[in-house]
C-alpha positions in Angstrom: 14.1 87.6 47.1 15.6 90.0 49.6 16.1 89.5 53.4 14.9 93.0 54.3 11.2 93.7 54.6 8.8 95.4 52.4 7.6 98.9 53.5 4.5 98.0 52.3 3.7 95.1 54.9 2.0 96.3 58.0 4.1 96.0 61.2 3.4 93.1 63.4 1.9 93.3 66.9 4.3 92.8 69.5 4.1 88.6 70.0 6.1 87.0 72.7 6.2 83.3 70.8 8.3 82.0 74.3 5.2 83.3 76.6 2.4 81.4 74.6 0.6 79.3 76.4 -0.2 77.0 73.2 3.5 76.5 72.2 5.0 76.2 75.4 2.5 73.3 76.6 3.5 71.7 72.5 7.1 72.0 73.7 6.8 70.6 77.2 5.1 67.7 76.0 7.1 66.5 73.2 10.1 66.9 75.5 8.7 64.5 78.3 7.1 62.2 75.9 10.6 62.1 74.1 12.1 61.5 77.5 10.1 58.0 77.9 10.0 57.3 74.3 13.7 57.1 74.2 13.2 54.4 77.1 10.8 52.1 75.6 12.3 52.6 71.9 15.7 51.4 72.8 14.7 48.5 75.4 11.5 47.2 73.1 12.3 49.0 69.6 8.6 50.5 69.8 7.8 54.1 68.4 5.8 57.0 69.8 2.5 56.2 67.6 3.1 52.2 68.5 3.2 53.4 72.1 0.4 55.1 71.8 -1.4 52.3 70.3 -0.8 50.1 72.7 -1.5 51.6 75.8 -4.6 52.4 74.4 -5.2 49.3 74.1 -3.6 48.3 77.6 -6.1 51.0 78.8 -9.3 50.1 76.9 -8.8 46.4 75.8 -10.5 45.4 72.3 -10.8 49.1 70.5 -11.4 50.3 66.8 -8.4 52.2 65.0 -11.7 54.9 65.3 -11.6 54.9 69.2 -7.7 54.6 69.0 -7.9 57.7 66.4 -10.2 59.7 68.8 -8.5 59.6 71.7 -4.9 59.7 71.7 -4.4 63.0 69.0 -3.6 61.4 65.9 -4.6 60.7 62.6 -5.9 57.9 61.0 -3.1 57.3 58.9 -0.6 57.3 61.7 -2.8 55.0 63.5 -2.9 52.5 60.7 0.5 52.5 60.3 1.5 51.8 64.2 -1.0 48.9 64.0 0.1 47.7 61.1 4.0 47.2 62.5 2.4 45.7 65.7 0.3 43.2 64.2 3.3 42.0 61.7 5.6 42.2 64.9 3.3 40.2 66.5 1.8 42.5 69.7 -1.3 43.2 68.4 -4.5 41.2 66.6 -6.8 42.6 64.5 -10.4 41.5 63.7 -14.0 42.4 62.2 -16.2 44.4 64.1 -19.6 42.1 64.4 -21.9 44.7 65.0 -20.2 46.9 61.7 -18.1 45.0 59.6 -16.2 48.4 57.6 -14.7 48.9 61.4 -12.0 47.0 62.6 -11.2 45.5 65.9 -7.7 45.7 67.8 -6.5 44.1 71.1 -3.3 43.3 72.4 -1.7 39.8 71.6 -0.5 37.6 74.9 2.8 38.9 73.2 1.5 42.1 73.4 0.7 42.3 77.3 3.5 40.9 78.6 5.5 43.7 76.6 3.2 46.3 78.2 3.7 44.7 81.0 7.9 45.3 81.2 6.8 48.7 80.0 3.9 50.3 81.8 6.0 50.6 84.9 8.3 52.9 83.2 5.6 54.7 82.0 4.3 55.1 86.1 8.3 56.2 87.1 8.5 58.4 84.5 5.0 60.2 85.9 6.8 59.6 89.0 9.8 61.9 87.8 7.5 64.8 86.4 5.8 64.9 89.4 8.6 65.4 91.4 10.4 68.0 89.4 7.0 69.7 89.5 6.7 69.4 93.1 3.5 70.9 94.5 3.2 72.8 91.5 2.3 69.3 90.1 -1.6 69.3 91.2 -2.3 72.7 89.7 -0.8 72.0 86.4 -3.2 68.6 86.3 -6.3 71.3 87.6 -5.0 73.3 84.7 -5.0 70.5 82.2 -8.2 68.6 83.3 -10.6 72.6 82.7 -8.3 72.5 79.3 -8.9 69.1 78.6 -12.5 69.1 79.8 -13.9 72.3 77.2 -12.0 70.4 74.3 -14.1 67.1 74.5 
């Protein structure tokens, strides 16, 4: 294989990959949600996908891995796994669903919401810190997000 192009490929269209909506938004979210993650990972020892378990259920109280699945972008798999860690850590409890017994059940643990406790107020200072690096740009980039947001759902 060769470095140089073949003559018989088409040109591309001119694609500036730094002006793309898509990516950029990609970008500036992994970089603020590493920015907190590295907080609560190194206080608590919790990962991004057990985060995002938990504050779903901090949010919602007694969801299915479904719900969970549904809500906060990611797959089932990666949900699984998350709860799996936080039930054997002890944070989270798992249980039947009564009404549909293939669904399962999550909730916090006592354990659970005292650690969401310590670590939902880094979670509001760390909103606090975008919002003022954004300064009044801040409320048009949530208009933005809630008409991008709103014709996903």
């Amino acid at each position: 294989m060769t470095d140089t192009p073949s003559t018989d490929l088409p040109p591309l269209p001119e694609f500036d990959l730094f002006a793309f909506t898509p990516y950029r938004l990609a970008v500036a979210a992994k970089r603020t949600s590493d920015e907190l993650a590295r907080q609560y990972r190194d206080r608590f020892g919790i990962t991004i996908p057990e985060w995002r378990v938990m504050v779903h259920l901090a949010h919602s109280g007694k969801v299915s891995v479904r719900d969970i699945e549904a809500r906060v972008a990611m797959e089932k798999y990666e949900v699984s796994r998350a709860a799996k860690r936080l039930r054997e850590a002890g944070l989270i409890e798992r249980r039947e669903n009564p009404e549909d017994r293939r669904l399962v059940i999550l909730a916090l643990t006592p354990e659970g919401h005292a650690l969401m406790a310590r670590i939902l107020p880094m979670a509001r200072a760390h909103q606090a810190q975008i919002e003022e690096r954004l300064g009044p740009a801040f409320a048009q980039l949530e208009a933005g997000l809630a008409k991008l947001l709103a014709e996903t759902d």
